[in-house]
Residue, then its C-alpha position, 0 to 999 in steps of 0.5 A: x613422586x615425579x619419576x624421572x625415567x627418560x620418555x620415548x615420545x616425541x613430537x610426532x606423538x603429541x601432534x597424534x594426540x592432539x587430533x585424536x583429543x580434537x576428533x570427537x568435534x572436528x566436523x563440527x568446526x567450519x572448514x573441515x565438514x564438507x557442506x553438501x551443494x556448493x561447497x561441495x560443489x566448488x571442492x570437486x571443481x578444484x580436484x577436477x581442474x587438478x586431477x582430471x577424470x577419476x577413472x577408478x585410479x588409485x587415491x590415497x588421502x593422507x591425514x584423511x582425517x574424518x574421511x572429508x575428502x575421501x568421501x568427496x574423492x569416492x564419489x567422484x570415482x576414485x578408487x580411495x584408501x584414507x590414511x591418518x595417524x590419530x585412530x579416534x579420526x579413523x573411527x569416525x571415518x569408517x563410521x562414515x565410509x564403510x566400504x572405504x580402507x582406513x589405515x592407522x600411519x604417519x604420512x611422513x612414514x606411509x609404509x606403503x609399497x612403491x608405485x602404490x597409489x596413483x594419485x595422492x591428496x592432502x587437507x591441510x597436512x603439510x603445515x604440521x609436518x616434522x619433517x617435509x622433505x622426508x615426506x616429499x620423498x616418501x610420496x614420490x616413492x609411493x606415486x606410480x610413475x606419473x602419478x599425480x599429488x594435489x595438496x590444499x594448504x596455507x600459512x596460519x601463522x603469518x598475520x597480515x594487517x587485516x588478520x591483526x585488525x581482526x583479532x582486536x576486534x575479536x574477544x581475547x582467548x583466556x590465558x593458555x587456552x592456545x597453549x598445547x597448539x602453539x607448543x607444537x606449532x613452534x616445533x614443526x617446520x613450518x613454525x614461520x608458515x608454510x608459504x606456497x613457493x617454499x613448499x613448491x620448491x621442496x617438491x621440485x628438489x624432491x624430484x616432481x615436476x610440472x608443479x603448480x600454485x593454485x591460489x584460486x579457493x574464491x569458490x570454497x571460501x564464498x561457500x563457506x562464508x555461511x558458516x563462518x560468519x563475516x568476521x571469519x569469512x573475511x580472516x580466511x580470505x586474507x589468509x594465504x591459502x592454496x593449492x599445489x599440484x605436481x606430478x611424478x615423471x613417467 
């Protein structure tokens, strides 16, 4: 018998599940572990050109995720808590950084304090967001007073002409096998790509300034290419991908 009880989820709960079920093999695909040597190498040069020196101040990762990118920002002298909605990720990351805070959230509802952290990062966060604006305005209200946000991003869902030649080379998935993906990715904001200048100008209306596009991953992509192969490599270097760094007036 099918019951016919309204359910409480919503969207945001299914785009928990789906990382939760994805975590047990998320470092295994190419582009979320962070190799040793150049690859990780050319991660520390982003954050450097973005975010200067560490000097032990207040890093909060959100989506962290495996702990990927906190254990690059540890390392580079962060003071860091990760923060991830899907509690499957945050087991591997405490497993993976024991001296480094953990906490079970939504990035778009941190409730964290005000003037908390004093810089924030994400991985590839913003194009799954429900709800952009209201989680640019929860981040500012986090930052301290000239506290800094670095955000790596892209659009996956535009195809361009190599993307389109690629994939008619590639082997066809089976039918329904991108199904629960596409499903939540037409819901999300960003359902038509989360482009660089339409992010940047919602961080400015969310009150940043001194917000910046940085389109050179050339680095990242080139350590990378090891791993992915020349059909991949190529696919991700015509992708739009890049970072955005902003700042908190103070």
């Amino acid at each position: 018998m099918t019951s016919t009880l309204p359910s409480n989820r919503d969207l945001r709960d299914e785009i928990r599940d789906y990382w939760s079920d994805r975590a047990a093999t998320f470092d295994d695909d190419p582009g979320h572990k962070i190799g040793e040597g150049a690859e990780m190498r050319a991660w520390r040069a982003l954050f450097l050109r973005h975010l200067g020196r560490a000097q032990g101040r207040r890093l909060l990762d959100l989506a962290s995720g495996t702990g990927e990118i906190a254990r690059l920002c540890r390392d580079m002298g962060f003071a860091v808590t990760g923060l991830d909605w899907a509690e499957p990720m945050l087991e591997r990351a405490r497993a993976k950084l024991p001296g480094v805070t953990f906490l079970q959230a939504d990035a778009e509802r941190t409730m964290l304090r005000p003037d908390s952290v004093d810089v924030i990062v994400t991985r590839h966060l913003v194009w799954t967001l429900v709800d952009p604006e209201a989680a640019f305005a929860e981040w500012r209200r986090i930052l301290a007073p000239g506290g800094r946000l670095l955000l790596v991003d892209g659009d996956f869902v535009s195809r361009g002409w190599l993307a389109r030649a690629l994939g008619r080379l590639g082997r066809p998935a089976p039918h329904g096998a991108m199904s629960r993906h596409e499903e939540i990715l037409s819901q999300v904001y960003f359902s038509g790509g989360a482009r660089a200048e339409r992010v940047a100008a919602m961080l400015v209306d969310a009150g940043f300034e001194d917000v910046r596009v940085d389109t050179r991953l050339g680095g990242i992509h080139r350590a990378q290419a090891t791993q992915l192969g020349w059909r991949k490599s190529l696919l991700r270097r015509s992708e739009h991908r890049y970072a955005i760094c902003a700042r908190v007036p103070g």
